[in-house]
Residue frames as qw, qx, qy, qz and C-alpha x, y, z in Angstrom:
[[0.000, 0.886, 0.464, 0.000, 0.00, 0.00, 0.00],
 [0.506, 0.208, -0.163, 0.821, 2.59, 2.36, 0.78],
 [0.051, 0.140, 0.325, -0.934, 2.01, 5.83, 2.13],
 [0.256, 0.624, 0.634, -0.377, -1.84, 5.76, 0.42],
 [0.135, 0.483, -0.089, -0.861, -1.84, 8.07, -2.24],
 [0.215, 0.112, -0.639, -0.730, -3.34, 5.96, -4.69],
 [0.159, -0.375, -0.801, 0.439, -5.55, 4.30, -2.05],
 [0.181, 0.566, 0.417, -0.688, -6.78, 7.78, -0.96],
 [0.262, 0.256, -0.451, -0.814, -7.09, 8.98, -4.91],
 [0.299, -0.091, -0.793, -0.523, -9.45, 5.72, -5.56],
 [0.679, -0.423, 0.110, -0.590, -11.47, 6.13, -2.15],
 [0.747, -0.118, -0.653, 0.041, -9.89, 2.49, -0.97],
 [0.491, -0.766, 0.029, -0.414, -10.58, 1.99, 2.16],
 [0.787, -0.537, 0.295, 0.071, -7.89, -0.34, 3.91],
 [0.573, 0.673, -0.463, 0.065, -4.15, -1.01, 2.94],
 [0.820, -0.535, 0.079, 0.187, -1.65, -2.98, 4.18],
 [0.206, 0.875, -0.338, 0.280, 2.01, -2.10, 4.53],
 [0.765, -0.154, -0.356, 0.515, 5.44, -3.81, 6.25],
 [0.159, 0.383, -0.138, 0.899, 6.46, 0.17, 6.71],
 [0.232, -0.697, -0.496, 0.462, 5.34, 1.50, 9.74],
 [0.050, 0.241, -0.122, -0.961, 5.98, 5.52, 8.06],
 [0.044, -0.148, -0.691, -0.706, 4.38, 4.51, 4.97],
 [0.313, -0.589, -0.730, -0.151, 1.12, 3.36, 7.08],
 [0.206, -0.497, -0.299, 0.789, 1.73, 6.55, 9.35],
 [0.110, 0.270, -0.211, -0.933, 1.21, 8.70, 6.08],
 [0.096, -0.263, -0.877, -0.392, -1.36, 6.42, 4.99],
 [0.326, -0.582, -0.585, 0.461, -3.37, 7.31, 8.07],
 [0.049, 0.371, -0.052, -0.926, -2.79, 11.22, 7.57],
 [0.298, 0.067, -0.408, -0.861, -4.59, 10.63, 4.11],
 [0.580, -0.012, 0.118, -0.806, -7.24, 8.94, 5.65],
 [0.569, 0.312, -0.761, -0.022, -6.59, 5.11, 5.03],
 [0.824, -0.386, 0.103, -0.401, -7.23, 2.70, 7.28],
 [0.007, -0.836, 0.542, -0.078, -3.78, 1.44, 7.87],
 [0.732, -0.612, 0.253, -0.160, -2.22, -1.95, 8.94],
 [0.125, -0.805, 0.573, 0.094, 0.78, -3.48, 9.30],
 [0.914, 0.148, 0.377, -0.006, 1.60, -6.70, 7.40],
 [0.213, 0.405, -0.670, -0.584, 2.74, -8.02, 4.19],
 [0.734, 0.133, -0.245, -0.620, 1.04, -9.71, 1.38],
 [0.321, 0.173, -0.930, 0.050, 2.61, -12.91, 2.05],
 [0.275, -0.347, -0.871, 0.214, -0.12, -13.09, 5.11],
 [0.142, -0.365, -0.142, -0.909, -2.76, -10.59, 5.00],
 [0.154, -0.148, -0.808, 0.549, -4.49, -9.94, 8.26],
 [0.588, 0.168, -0.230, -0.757, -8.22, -10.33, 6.74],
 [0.726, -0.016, 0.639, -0.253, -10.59, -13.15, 7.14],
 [0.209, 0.229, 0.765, 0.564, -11.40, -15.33, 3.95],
 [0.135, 0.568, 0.635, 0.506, -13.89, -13.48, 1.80],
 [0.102, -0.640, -0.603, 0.466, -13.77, -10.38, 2.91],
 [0.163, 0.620, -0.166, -0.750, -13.23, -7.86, -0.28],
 [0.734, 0.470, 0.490, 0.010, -14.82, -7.82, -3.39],
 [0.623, 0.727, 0.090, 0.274, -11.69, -6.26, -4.60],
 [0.553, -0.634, 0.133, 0.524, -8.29, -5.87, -4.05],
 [0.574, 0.797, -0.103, 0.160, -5.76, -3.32, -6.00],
 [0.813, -0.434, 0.206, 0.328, -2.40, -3.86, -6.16],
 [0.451, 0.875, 0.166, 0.055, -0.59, -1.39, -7.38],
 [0.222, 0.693, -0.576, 0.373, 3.85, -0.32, -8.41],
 [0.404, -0.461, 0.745, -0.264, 4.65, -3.83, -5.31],
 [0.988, 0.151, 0.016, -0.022, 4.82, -7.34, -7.15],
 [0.857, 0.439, -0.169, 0.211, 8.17, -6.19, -7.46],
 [0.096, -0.664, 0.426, -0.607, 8.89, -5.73, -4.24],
 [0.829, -0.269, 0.289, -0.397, 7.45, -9.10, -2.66],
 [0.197, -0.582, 0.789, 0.021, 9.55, -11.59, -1.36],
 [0.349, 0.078, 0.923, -0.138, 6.73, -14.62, -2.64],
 [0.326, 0.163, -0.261, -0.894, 4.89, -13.23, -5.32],
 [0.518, -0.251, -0.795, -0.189, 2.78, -16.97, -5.52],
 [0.232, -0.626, -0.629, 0.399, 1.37, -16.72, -1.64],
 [0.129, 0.403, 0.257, -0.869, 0.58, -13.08, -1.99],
 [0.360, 0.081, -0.589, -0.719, -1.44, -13.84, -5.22],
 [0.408, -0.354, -0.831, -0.135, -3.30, -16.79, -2.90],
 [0.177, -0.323, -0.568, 0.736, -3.51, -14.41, -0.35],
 [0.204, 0.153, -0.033, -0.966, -5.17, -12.10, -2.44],
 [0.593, -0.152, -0.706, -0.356, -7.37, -15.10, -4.11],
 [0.272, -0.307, -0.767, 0.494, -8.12, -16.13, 0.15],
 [0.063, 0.432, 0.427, -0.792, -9.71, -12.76, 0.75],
 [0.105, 0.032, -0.477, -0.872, -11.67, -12.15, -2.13],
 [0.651, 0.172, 0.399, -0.622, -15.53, -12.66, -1.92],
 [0.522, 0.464, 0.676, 0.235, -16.79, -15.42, -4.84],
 [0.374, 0.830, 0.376, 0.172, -16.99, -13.01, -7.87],
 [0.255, -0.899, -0.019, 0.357, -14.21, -10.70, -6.58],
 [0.800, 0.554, 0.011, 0.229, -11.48, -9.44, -8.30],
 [0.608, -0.631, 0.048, 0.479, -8.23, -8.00, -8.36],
 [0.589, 0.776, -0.007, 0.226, -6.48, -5.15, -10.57],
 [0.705, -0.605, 0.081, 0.360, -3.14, -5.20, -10.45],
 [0.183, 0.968, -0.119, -0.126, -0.75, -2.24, -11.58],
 [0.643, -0.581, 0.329, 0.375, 2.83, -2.71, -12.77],
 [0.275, 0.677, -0.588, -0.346, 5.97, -1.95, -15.08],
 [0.980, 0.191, -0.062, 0.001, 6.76, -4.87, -17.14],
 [0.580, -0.376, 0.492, 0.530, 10.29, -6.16, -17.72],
 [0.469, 0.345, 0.612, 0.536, 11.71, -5.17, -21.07],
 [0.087, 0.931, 0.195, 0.297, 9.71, -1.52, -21.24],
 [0.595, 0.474, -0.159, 0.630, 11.45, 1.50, -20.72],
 [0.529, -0.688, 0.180, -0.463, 10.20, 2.31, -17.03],
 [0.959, -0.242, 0.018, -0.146, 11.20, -0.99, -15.97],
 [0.718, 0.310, -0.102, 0.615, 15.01, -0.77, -17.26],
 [0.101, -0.734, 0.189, -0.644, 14.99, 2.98, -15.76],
 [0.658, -0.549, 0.331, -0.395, 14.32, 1.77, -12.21],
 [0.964, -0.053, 0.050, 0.257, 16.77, -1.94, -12.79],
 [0.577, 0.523, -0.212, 0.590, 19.33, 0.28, -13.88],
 [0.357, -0.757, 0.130, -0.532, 18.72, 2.42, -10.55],
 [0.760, -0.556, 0.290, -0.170, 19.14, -0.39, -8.26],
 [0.711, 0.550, -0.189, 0.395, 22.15, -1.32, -10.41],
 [0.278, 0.574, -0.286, 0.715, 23.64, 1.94, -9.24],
 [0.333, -0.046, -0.769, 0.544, 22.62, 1.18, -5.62],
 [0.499, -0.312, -0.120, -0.799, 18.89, 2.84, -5.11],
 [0.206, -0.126, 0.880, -0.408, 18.51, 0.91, -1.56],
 [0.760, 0.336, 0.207, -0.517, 14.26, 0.62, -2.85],
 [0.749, 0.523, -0.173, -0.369, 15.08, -0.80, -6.40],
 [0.035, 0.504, -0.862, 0.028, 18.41, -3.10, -5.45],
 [0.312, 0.056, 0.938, -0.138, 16.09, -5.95, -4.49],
 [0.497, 0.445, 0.134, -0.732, 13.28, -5.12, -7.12],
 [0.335, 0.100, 0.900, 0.260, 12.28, -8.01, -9.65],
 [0.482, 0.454, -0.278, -0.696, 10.30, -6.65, -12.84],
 [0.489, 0.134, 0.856, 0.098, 8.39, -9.71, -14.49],
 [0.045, 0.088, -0.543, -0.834, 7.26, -10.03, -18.12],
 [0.724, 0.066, -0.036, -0.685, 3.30, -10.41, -19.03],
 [0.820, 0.032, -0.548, -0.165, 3.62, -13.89, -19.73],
 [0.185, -0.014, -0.784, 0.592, 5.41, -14.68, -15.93],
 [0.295, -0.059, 0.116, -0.947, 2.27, -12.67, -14.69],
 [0.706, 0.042, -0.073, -0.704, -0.40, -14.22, -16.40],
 [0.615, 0.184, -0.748, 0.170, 1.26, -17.41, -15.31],
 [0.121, 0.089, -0.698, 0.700, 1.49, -16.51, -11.75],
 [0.547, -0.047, 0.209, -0.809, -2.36, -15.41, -11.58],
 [0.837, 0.002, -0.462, -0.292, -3.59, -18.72, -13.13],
 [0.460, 0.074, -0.816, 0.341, -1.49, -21.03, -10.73],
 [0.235, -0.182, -0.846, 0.442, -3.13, -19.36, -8.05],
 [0.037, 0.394, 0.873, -0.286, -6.38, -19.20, -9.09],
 [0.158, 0.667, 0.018, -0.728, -6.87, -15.93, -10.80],
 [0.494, 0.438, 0.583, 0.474, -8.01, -15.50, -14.37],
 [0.156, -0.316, 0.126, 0.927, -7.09, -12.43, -16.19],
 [0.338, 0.712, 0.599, -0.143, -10.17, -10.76, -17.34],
 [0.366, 0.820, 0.051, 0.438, -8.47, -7.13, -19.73],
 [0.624, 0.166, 0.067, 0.761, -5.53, -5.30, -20.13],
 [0.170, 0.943, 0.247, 0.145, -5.24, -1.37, -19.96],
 [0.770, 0.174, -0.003, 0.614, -2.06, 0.25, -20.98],
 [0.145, 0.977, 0.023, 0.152, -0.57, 3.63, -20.73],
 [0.451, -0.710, 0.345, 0.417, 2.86, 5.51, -19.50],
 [0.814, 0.527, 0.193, 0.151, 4.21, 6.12, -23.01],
 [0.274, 0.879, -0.232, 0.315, 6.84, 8.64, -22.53],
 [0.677, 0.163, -0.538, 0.475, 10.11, 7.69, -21.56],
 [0.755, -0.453, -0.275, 0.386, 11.80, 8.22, -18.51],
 [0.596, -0.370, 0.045, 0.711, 13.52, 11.50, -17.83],
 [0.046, -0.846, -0.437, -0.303, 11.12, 14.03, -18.98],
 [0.000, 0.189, -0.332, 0.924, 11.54, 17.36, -17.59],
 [0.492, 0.175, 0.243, -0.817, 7.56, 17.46, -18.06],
 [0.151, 0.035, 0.977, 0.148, 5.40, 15.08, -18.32],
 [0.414, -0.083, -0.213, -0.881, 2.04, 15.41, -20.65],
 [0.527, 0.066, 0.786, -0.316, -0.84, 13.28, -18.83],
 [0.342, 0.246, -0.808, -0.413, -1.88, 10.56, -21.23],
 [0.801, -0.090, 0.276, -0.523, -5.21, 8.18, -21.26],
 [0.471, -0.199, 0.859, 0.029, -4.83, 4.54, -20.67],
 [0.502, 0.249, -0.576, -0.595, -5.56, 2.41, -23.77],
 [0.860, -0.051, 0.167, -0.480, -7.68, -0.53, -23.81],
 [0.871, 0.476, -0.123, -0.021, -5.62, -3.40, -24.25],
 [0.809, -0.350, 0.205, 0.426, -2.34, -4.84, -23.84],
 [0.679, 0.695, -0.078, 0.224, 0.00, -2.85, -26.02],
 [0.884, -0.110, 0.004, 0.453, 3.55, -4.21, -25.59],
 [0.520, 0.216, -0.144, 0.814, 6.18, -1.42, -24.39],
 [0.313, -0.791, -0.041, -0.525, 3.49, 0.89, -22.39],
 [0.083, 0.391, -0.689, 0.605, 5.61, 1.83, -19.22],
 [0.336, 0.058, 0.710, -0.616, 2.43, 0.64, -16.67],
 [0.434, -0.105, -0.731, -0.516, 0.04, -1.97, -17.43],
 [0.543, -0.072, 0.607, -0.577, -3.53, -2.85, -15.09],
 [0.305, -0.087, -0.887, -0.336, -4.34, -6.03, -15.47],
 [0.703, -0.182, 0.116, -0.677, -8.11, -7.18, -14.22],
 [0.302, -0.011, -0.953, -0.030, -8.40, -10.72, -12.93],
 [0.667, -0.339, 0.061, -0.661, -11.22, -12.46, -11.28],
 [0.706, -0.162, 0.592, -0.355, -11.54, -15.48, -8.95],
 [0.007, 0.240, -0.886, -0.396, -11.03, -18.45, -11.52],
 [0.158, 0.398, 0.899, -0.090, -14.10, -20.00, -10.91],
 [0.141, 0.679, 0.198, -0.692, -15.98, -16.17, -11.45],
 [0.206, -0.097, 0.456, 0.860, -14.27, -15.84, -15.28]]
């Protein structure tokens, strides 16, 4: 979840977070805070009919149990949209090259390709339901023009949401 800012921008109400700051600033923006990680989210079974996961698959030490974790809490019918840079696009090199050069965040970061992805959701239980691309402009902009997401996988957009639902739900 980090600090909340995309939380508080989509109205979600709860996040979780290993950071105690992050969930401190979460809190400020109105978030409902708690401490965890996805690996064991501290939520009964079925208790959201939607989880977003957004810029932290590539930050998780088990990406397969946080994907059943997220598939554990979900109601029947629920889904999950999950945000991230691919490997291979030019956001995704920008930030590998960073933790290259020793960016303490991006040194342990793992960047996976669409096909690892839509692997990982099937195994555990997710089916990918659509695609919606965008971030076209490189890295290292002075200024950046704001740009609408496209419908659709389209191979080199810097940030891709995928939509998945419960397997059984498709």
């Amino acid at each position: 979840m980090g600090t909340g800012r995309f939380a508080q921008a989509l109205g979600i109400g709860y996040g979780v977070d290993p950071s105690v700051r992050a969930l401190d600033k979460a809190v400020q923006r109105g978030v409902k805070a708690l401490l965890g990680v996805g690996e064991a989210l501290p939520f009964r079974d079925a208790t959201f009919g939607a989880v977003l996961m957004a810029f932290t698959l590539c930050f998780v030490e088990d990406p397969s149990t946080v994907m059943r974790e997220i598939h554990r809490v979900l109601f029947s019918g629920g889904g999950l949209v999950l945000g991230l840079l691919l490997r291979g696009t030019p956001w995704a090199n920008f930030y590998e090259q960073r933790g290259r050069e020793g960016d303490p965040l991006f040194s342990t970061a793992h960047f996976y390709r669409r096909e690892e992805v839509e692997a990982l959701l099937k195994e555990t239980g997710l089916c990918v339901t659509s695609f919606r691309s965008t971030l076209f402009q490189p890295p290292g902009l002075k200024v950046y023009r704001e740009e609408e997401p496209v419908d659709g996988y389209v191979s080199g957009a810097g940030f891709v949401a995928i939509a998945a639902v419960t397997a059984g739900d498709a």
